[in-house]
C-alpha positions as CSV (number, residue, x, y, z in Angstrom):
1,X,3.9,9.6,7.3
2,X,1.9,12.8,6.0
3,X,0.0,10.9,3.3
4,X,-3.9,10.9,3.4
5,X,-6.8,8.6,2.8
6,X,-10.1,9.3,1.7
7,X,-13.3,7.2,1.4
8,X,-16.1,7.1,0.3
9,X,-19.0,7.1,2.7
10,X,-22.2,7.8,0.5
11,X,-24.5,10.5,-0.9
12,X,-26.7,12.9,-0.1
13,X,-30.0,13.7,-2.0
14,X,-30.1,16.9,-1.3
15,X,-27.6,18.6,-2.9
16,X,-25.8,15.9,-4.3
17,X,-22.4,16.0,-2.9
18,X,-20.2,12.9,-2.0
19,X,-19.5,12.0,2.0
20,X,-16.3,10.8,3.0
21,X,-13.9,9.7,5.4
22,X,-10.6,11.4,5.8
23,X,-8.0,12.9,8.2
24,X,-6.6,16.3,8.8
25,X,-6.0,16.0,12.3
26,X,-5.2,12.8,14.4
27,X,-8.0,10.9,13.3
28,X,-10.6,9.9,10.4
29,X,-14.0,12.3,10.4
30,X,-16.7,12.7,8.1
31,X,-16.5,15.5,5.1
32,X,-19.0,17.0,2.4
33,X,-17.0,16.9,-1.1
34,X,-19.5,19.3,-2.9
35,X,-18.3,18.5,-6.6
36,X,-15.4,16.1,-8.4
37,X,-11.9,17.7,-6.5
38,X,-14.3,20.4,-5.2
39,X,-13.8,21.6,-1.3
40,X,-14.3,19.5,1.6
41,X,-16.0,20.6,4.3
42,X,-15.5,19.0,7.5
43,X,-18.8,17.8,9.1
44,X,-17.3,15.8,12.8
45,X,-15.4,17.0,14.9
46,X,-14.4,14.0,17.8
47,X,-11.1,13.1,19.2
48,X,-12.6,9.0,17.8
49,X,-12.5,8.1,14.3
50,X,-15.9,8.5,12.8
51,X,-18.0,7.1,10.0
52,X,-21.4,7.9,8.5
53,X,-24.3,8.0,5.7
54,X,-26.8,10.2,4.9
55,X,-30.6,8.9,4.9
56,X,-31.6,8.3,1.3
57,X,-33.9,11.5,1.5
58,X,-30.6,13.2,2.6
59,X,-32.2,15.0,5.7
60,X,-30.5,12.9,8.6
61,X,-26.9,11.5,9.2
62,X,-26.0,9.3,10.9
63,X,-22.8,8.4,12.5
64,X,-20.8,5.5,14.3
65,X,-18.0,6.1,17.1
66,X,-16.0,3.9,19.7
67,X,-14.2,5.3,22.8
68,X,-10.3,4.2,22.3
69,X,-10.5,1.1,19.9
70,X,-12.6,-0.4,22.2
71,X,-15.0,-1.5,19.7
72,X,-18.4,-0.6,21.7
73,X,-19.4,1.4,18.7
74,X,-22.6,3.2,19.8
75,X,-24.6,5.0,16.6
76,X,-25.9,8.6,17.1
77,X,-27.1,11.5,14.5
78,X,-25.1,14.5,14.2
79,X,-26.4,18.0,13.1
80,X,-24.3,20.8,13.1
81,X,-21.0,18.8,14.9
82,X,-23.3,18.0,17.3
83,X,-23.9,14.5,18.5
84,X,-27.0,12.6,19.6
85,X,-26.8,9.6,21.1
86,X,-29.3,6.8,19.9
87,X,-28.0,3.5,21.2
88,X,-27.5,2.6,25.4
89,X,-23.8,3.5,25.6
90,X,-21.5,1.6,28.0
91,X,-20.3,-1.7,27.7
92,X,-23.2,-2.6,24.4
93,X,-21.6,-2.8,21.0
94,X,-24.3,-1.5,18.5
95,X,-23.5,-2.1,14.5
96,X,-25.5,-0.2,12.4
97,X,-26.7,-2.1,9.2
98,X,-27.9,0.7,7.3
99,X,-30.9,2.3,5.8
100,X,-34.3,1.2,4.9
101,X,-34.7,2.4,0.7
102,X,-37.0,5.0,1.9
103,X,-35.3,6.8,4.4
104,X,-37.8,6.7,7.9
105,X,-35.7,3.4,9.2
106,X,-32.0,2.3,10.0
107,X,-31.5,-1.4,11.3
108,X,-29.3,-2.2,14.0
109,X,-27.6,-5.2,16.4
110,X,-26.8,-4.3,19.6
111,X,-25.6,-6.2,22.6
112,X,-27.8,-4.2,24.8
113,X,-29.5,-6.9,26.6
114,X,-26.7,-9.1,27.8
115,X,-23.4,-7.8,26.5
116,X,-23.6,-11.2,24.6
117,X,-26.2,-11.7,21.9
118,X,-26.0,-9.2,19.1
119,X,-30.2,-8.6,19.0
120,X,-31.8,-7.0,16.3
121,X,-33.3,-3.4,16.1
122,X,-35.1,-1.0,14.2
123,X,-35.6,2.7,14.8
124,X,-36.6,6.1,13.4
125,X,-33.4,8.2,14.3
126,X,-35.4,11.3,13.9
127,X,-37.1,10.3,16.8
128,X,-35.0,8.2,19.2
129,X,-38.3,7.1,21.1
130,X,-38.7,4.5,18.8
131,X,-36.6,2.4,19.5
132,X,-37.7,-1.4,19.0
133,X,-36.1,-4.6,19.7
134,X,-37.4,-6.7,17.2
135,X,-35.9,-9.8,17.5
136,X,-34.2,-11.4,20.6
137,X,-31.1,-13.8,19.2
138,X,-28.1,-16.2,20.3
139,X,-24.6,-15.6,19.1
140,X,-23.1,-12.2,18.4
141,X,-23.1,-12.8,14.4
142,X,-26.3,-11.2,13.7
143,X,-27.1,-8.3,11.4
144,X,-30.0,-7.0,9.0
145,X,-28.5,-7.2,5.8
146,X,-31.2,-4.7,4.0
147,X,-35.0,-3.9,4.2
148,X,-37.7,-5.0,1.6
149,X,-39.3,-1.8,-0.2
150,X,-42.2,-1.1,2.2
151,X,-40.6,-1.9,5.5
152,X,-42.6,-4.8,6.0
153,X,-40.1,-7.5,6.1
154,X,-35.9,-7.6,6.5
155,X,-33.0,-9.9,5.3
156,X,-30.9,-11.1,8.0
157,X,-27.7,-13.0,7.9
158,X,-26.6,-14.7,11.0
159,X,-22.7,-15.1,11.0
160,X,-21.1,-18.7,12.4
161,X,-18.4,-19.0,10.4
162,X,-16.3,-17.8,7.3
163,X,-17.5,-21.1,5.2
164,X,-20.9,-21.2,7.3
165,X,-24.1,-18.2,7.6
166,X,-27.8,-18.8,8.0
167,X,-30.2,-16.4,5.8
168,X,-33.7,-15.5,7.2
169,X,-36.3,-12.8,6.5
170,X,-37.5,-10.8,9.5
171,X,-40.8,-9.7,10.2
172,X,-40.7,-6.4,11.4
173,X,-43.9,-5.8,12.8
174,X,-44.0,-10.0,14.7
175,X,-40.4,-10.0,15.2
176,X,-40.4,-13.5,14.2
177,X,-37.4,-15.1,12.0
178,X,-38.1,-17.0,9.2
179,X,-35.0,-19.7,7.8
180,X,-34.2,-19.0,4.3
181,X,-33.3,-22.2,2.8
182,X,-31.5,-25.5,4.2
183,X,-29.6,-24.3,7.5
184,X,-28.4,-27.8,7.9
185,X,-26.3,-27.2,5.0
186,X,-22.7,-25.6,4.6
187,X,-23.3,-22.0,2.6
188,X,-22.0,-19.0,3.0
189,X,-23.9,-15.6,2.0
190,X,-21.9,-13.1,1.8
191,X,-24.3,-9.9,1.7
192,X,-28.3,-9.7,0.7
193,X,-30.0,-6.5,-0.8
194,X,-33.4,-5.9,-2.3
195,X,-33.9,-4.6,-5.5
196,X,-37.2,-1.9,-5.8
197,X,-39.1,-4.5,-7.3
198,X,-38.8,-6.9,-4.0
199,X,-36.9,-9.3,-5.8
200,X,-33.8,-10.5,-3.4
201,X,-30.2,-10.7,-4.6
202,X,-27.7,-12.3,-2.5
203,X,-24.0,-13.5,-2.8
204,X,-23.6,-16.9,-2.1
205,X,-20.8,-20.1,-2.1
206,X,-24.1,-22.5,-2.5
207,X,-23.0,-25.3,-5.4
208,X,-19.7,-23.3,-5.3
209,X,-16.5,-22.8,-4.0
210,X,-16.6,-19.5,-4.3
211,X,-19.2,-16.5,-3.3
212,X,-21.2,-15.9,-6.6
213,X,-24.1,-13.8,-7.9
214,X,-27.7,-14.3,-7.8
215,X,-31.1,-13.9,-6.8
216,X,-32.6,-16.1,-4.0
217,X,-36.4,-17.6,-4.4
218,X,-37.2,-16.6,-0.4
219,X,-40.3,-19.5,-0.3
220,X,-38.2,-22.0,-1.8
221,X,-34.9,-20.9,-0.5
222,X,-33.6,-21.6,-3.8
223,X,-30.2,-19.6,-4.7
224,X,-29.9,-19.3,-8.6
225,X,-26.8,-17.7,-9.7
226,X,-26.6,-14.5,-12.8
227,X,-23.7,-13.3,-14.1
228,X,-21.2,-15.0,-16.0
229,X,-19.2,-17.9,-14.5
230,X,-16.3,-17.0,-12.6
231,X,-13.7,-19.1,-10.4
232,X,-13.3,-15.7,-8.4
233,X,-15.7,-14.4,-5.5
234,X,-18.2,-11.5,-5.7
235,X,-16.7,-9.7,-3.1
236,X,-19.4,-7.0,-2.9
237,X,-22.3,-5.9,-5.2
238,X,-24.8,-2.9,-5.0
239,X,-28.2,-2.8,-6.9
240,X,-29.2,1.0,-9.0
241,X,-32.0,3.1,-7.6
242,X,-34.0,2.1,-10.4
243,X,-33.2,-1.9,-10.1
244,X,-32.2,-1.9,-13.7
245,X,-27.7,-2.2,-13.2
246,X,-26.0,-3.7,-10.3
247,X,-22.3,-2.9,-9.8
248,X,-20.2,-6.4,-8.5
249,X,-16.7,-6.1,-7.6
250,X,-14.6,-9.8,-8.4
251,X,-11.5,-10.7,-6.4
252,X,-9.4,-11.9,-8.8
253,X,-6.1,-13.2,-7.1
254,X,-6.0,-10.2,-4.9
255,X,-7.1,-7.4,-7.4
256,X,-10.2,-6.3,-7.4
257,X,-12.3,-5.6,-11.0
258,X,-15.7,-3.6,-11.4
259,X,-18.2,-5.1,-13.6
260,X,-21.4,-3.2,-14.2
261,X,-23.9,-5.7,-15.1
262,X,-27.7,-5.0,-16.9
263,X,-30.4,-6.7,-14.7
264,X,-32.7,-7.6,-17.8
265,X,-30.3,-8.9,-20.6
266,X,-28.0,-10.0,-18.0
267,X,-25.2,-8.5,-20.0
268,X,-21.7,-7.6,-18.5
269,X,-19.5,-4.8,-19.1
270,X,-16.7,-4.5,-17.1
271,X,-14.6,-1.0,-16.2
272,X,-11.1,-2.0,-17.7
273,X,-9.8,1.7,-17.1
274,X,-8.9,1.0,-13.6
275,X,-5.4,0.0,-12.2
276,X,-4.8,-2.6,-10.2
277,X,-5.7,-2.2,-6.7
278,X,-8.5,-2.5,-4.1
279,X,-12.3,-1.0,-4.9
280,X,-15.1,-0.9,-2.2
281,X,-18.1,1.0,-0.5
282,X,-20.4,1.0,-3.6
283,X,-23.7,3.1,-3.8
284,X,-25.6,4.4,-6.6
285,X,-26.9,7.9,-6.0
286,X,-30.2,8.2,-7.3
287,X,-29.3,10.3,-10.0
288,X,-27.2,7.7,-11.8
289,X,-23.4,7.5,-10.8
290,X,-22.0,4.9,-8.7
291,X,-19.8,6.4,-5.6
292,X,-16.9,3.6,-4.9
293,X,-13.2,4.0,-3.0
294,X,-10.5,2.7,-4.8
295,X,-6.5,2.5,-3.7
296,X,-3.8,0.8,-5.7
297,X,-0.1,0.8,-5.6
298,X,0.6,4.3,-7.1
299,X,-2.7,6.1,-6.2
300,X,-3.5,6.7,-2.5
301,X,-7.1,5.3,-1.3
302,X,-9.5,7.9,-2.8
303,X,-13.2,8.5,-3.5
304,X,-14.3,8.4,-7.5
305,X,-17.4,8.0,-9.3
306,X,-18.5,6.1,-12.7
307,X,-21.3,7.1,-15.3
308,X,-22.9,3.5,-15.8
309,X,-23.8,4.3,-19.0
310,X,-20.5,5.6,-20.7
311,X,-18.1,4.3,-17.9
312,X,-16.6,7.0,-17.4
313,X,-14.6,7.2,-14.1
314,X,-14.2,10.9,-12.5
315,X,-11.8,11.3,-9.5
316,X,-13.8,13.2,-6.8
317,X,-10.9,13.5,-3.8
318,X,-7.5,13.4,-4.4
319,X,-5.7,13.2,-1.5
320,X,-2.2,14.4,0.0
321,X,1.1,12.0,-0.2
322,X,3.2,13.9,2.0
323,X,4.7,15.9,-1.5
324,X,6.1,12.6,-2.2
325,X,5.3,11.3,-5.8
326,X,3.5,8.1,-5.7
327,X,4.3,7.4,-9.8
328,X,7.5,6.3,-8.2
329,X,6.2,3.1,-6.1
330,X,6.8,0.0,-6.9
331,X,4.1,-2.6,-8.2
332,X,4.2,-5.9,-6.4
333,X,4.8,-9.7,-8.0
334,X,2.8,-12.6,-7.5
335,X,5.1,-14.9,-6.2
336,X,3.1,-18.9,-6.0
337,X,5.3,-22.2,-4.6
338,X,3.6,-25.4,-3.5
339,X,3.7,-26.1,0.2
340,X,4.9,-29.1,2.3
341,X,1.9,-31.0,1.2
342,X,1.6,-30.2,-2.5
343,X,-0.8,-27.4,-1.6
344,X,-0.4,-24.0,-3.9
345,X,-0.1,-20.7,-2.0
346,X,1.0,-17.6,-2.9
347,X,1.6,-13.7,-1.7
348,X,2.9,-10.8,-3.3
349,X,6.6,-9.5,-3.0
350,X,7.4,-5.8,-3.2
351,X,10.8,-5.0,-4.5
352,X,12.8,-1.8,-3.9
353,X,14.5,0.2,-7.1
354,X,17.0,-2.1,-8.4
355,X,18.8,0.9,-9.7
356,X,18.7,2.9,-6.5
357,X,19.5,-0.3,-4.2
358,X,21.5,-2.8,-6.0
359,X,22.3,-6.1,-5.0
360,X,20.9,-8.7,-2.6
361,X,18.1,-6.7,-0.3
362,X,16.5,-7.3,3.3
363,X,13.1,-8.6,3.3
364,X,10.3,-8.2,5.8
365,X,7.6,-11.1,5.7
366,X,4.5,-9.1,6.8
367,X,1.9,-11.8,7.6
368,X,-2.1,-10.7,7.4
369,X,-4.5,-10.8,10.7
370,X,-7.8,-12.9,10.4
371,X,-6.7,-15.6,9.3
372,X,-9.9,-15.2,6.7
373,X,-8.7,-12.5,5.2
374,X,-6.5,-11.7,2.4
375,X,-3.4,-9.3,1.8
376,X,-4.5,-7.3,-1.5
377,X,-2.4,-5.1,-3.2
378,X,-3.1,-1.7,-3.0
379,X,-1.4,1.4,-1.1
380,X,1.7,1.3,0.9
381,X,1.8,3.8,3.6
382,X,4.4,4.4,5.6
383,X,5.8,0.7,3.9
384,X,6.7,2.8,1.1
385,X,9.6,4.4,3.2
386,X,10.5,1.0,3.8
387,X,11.0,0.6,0.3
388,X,11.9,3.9,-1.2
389,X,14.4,5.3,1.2
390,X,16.0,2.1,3.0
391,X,16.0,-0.3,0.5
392,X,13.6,-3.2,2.1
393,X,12.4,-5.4,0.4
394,X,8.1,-6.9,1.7
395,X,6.8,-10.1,1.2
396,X,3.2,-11.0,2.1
397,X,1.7,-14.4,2.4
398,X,-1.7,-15.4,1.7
399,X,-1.3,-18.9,3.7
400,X,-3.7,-21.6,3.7
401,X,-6.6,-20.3,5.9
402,X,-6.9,-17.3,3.8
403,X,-9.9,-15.6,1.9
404,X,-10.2,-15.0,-1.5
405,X,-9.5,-18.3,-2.8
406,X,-12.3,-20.3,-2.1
407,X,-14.2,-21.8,1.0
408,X,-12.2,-25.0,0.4
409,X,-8.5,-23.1,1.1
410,X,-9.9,-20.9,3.4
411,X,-11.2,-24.2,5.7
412,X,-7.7,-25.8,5.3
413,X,-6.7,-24.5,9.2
414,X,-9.3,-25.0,10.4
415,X,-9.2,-26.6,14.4
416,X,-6.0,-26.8,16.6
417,X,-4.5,-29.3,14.6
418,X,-4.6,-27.7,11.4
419,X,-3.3,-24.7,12.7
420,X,0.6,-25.1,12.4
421,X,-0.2,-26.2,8.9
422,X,-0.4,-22.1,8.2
423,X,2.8,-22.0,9.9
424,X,4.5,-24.6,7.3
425,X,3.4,-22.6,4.5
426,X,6.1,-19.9,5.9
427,X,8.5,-22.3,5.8
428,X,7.9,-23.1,2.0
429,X,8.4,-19.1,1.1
430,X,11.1,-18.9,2.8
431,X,12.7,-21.7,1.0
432,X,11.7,-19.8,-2.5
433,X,12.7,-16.4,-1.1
434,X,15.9,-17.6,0.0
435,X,16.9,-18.5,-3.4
436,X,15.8,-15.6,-5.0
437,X,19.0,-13.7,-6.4
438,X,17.6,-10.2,-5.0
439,X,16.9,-11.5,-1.4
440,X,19.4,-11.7,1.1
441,X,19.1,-14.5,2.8
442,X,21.0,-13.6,5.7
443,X,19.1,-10.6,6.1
444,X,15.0,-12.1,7.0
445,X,12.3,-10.2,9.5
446,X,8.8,-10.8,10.0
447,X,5.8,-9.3,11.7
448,X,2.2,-9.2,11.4
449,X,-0.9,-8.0,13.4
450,X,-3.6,-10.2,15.3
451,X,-3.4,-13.6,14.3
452,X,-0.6,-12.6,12.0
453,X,0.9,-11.5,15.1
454,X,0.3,-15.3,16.3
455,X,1.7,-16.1,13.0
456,X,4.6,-14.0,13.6
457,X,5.4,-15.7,16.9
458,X,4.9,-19.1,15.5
459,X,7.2,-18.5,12.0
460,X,10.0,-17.4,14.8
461,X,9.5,-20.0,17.1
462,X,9.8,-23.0,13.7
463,X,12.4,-21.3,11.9
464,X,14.4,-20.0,14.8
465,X,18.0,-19.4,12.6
466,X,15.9,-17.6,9.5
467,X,14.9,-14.1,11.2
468,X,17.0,-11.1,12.5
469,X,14.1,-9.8,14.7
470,X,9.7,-10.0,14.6
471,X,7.0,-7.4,15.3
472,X,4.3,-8.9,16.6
473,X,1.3,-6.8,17.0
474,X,-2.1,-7.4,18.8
475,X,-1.2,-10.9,18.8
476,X,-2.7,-14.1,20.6
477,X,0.0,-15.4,22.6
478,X,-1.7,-18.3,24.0
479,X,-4.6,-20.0,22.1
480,X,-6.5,-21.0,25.7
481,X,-6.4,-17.7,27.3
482,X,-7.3,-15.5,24.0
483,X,-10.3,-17.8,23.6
484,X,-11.1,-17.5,27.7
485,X,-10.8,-13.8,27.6
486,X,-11.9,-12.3,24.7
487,X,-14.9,-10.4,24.1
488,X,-18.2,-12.8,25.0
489,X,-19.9,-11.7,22.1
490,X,-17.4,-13.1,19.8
491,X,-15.9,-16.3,21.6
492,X,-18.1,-18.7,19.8
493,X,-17.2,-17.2,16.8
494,X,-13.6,-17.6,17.2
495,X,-13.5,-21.2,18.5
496,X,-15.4,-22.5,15.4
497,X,-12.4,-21.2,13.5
498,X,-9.4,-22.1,16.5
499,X,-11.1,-24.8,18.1
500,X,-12.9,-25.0,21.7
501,X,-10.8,-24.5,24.8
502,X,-13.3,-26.4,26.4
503,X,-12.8,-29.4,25.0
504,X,-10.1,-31.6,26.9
505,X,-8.3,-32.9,23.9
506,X,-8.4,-29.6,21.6
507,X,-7.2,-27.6,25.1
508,X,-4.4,-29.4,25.6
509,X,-3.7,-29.3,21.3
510,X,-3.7,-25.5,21.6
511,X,-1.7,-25.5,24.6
512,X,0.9,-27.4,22.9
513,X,0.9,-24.8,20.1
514,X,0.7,-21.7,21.8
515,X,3.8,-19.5,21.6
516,X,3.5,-19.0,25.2
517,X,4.8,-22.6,26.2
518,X,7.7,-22.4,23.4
519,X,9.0,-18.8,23.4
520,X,12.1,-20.0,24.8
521,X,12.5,-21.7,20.9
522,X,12.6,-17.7,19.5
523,X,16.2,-16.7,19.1
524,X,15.1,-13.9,17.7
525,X,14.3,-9.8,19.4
526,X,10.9,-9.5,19.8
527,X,9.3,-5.9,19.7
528,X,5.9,-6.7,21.1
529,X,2.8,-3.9,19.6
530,X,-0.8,-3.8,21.9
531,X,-3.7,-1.5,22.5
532,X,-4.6,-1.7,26.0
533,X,-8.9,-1.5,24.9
534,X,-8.3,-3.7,22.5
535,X,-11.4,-6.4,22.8
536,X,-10.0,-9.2,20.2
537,X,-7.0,-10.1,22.2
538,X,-6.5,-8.3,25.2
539,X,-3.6,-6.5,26.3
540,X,-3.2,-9.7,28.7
541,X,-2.3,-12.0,25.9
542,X,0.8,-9.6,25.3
543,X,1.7,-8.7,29.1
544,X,2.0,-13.0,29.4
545,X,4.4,-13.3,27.2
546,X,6.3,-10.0,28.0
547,X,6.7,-10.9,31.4
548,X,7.9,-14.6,30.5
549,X,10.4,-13.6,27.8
550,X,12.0,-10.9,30.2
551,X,12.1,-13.2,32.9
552,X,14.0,-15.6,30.7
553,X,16.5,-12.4,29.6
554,X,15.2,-12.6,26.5
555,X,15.5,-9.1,24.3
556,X,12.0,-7.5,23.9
557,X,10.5,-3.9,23.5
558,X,6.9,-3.4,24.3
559,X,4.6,-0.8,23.2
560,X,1.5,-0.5,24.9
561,X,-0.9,2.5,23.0
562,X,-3.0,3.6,26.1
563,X,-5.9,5.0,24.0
564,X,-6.1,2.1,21.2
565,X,-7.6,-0.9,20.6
566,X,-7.0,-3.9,18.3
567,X,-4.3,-1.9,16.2
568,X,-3.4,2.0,16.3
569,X,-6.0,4.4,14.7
570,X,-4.5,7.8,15.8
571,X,-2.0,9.3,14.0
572,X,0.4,10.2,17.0
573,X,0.4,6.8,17.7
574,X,0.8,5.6,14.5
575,X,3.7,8.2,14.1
576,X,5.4,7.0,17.2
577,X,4.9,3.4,16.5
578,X,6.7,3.8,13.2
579,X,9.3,5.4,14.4
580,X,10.3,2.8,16.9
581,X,9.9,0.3,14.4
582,X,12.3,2.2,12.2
583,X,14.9,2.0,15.2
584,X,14.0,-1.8,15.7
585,X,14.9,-2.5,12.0
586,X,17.8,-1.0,12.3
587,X,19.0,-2.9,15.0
588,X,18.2,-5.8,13.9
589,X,17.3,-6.5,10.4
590,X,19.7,-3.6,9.4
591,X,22.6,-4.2,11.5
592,X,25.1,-5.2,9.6
């Protein structure tokens, strides 16, 4: 429970130190690391998690805060632990999109004018007077991707859904929004950034099934792909200061590799001295080295930095595990069956020390939120005491629906009546992880957050006689009053992915499915998890089904955190959610 994280949050010009985000108190807040395990000096001091980056002249920072996991982030700059508010406050949700390459602008969506439509912004944070709207938008999925050098013009993605994105270029002085390439057409872009010579690189699924590579010709629209061919997505890329290396991280079956690749001979070198794990946050400082976070199974998530030209990697943070020895934790399996309909899935199993817990073990299924998303490998947490001191074995599934394995999987659940197809894909683990001479199969939990805590109700509810007890966390209870009730700006959003409550035929289809009407199918105790700000599924969805369940004597704990929002963020909470869940375990999964 006393392990720490630390990420990497950027550089400053200045005096070339590394930002970061870490905790020492209850919460993430932003730290100066002056050289490679040198002292960090703490910057913010809030009782919210915070983030931040420096301006690329290094002279401003600025910062990004909610109140409670209520996800109306508003962006300020903060000088000497002091604050400054640049955004309206209240009820708008402003994401900030970053800075322009020379420093005098950041970009910014806000919700400002309705509470609805994510509008674009730019603005001088030095002086907060200027303030422009630039361009008025529908749909809450907007955001400026990155500014052209000279701060004439902007990318902007506009988000629909995980397999659909429209690109445009932004005029910043007219407002007005020009389509980059065929919006009729099904493409995905996954980030846009301009190099110093004006040239735009983009990631894209465009001839693909997966997110790959390349520049885009913005008359044309034309997307042409560099890089070598790869049946694995770009998950992220950042371009050098100088335009001559861009960094590219590949997903490849849930680990992530760095490739460093030369813009001009289009040559790829890739850093084979990293473990297994999870990398993200690139940036180049302008002096060379490439700042990225990386976490894997025995390393806790940490800031480091790599000399493009040797590939050296140097180890700037290392953070605290508690005095626990991470060299001890287990690496997980890839474990891949084929589903009801012939369809290949897979997820990764975590095994306890054979030679410290012999015999057939408990597992927990731990299903991911999203559902496009992806469960990577990378540091355990608090799982590890799962593990290491009681013996439990973790499985988690990457069912149909997920990320990561191209935009045809990832479309496969989609609508109401794909949905249970997800849920199936449980059922044919469990029949592998049954079998498996080190599970016992009398001995099954599951849980997961958000619409893994959908998942979580659902795998109960179909396989009634397979689980000892479920944890379901921030989850959508009933399909209709999640998509009624959640946050305007992201509704549309969420019924391209669930389907549209408005619709007579898919209403009553995710009636039928919501746990709500079929929670007297769970045999299993429920410990129900919620934030009470949380804006994805409100703390409705979870009062519902409390209130039904109890009224039906049903066994169920519920744990509402007062001050969070769509999952815990502060560490008491955390803490005292952990605990419980330790108790529930043992009562359940445990009890012999």
């Amino acid at each position: 429970m006393e392990s720490r994280a630390a990420g990497f949050s950027g550089w400053n010009a200045r005096d070339r130190s590394m930002l970061i985000s870490t905790r020492f108190g209850n919460v993430n807040q932003i730290h100066s690391v002056a050289a490679p395990l040198g002292m960090r000096r703490q910057i913010s001091f809030e009782v919210e998690p915070m983030g931040g980056r420096w301006s690329p002249t290094g002279d401003t920072l600025v910062t990004v805060k909610d109140n409670g996991g209520d996800e109306f982030f508003q962006i300020y700059t903060l000088k000497d632990g002091r604050l400054n508010l640049l955004t309206a406050g209240g009820k708008s949700r402003n994401e900030f999109s970053g800075w322009s390459q020379d420093g005098k602008l950041i970009g910014f969506s806000s919700t400002e004018r309705n509470g609805t439509d994510s509008d674009l912004y730019v603005m001088d944070p030095r002086n907060p007077a200027s303030k422009r709207r630039v361009a008025e938008v529908k749909g809450g999925g907007w955001g400026i991707a990155d500014f052209a050098p000279g701060n004439g013009r902007a990318a902007v993605i506009e988000y629909i859904s995980v397999t659909k994105s429209n690109l445009y270029l932004l005029d910043l002085a007219s407002g007005q929004l020009t389509p980059v390439g065929d919006h009729k057409k099904d493409i995905a872009w996954g980030g846009a950034e301009f190099a110093p010579d004006g040239t735009l690189w983009a990631t894209s699924d465009e001839g693909s099934d997966v997110q790959r590579l390349g520049t885009v010709d913005t008359a044309t629209g034309r997307f042409t792909p560099r890089g070598p061919k790869s049946r694995w997505d770009v998950d992220s890329f950042e371009i050098s200061k100088d335009g001559r290396t861009i960094a590219f991280v590949t997903n490849e079956d849930g680990i992530a590799r760095l490739s460093l690749m030369d813009v001009a001979s289009g040559a790829v070198r890739r850093v084979e001295s990293l473990p297994a794990g999870q990398i993200g946050g690139l940036e180049f400082a302008p002096w060379g080295p490439l700042g990225f976070t990386m976490t894997s199974a025995k390393s806790a998530t940490d800031a480091y930095s790599l000399d493009p030209a040797t590939l050296a990697v140097t180890r700037w943070t290392a953070s605290e595990t508690g005095g626990l020895d991470p060299a001890v934790n287990v690496e997980p399996e890839l474990i891949s069956v084929k589903s009801f309909d012939g369809e290949p899935v897979s997820g990764f199993l975590y095994r306890p020390d054979p030679s410290k817990f012999p015999g057939k073990r408990p597992l927990i299924v731990n299903i991911h939120g999203g559902p496009e998303s992806q469960f990577t490998p990378g540091f355990m947490g608090r799982n590890n005491y799962l593990l290491n001191e009681k013996g439990i074995a973790i499985f988690f599934p990457n069912v149909r629906g997920s990320s990561g394995y191209g935009k045809r999987f990832v479309s496969l659940d989609n609508g109401p009546f794909k949905r249970e197809d997800s849920v199936k894909d449980i059922g044919a683990f469990l029949t592998r992880l049954k079998a498996d001479p080190g599970i016992d199969a009398n001995r099954l939990a599951v849980t997961g957050g958000s619409y893994g805590g959908y998942m979580c109700y659902a795998s109960a509810i179909h396989y009634p006689e397979a689980f000892k007890g479920a944890l379901c966390n921030v989850a959508i209870s009933n399909f209709v009053t999640f998509l009624e009730n959640t946050q305007s700006y992201r509704r549309d959003l969420r019924r391209v992915e669930y389907g549209d409550e408005r619709d007579p035929k898919q209403r009553a289809k995710l009636e039928e499915i919501s746990p709500l009407r079929r929670m007297k199918e769970i045999k299993a105790p429920l410990f129900i998890v919620q934030g009470a700000n949380d804006p994805r599924v409100p703390k409705s969805e979870a009062d519902q089904i409390v209130k039904a369940l109890r009224a039906d004597g049903r066994t169920v704990w519920y744990m509402v955190g007062e001050n969070e929002g769509h999952g815990f963020a502060k560490k008491e909470n955390q803490d005292y959610l952990f605990w419980s869940t330790l108790m529930f375990w043992d009562q359940t999964l445990l009890k012999q």
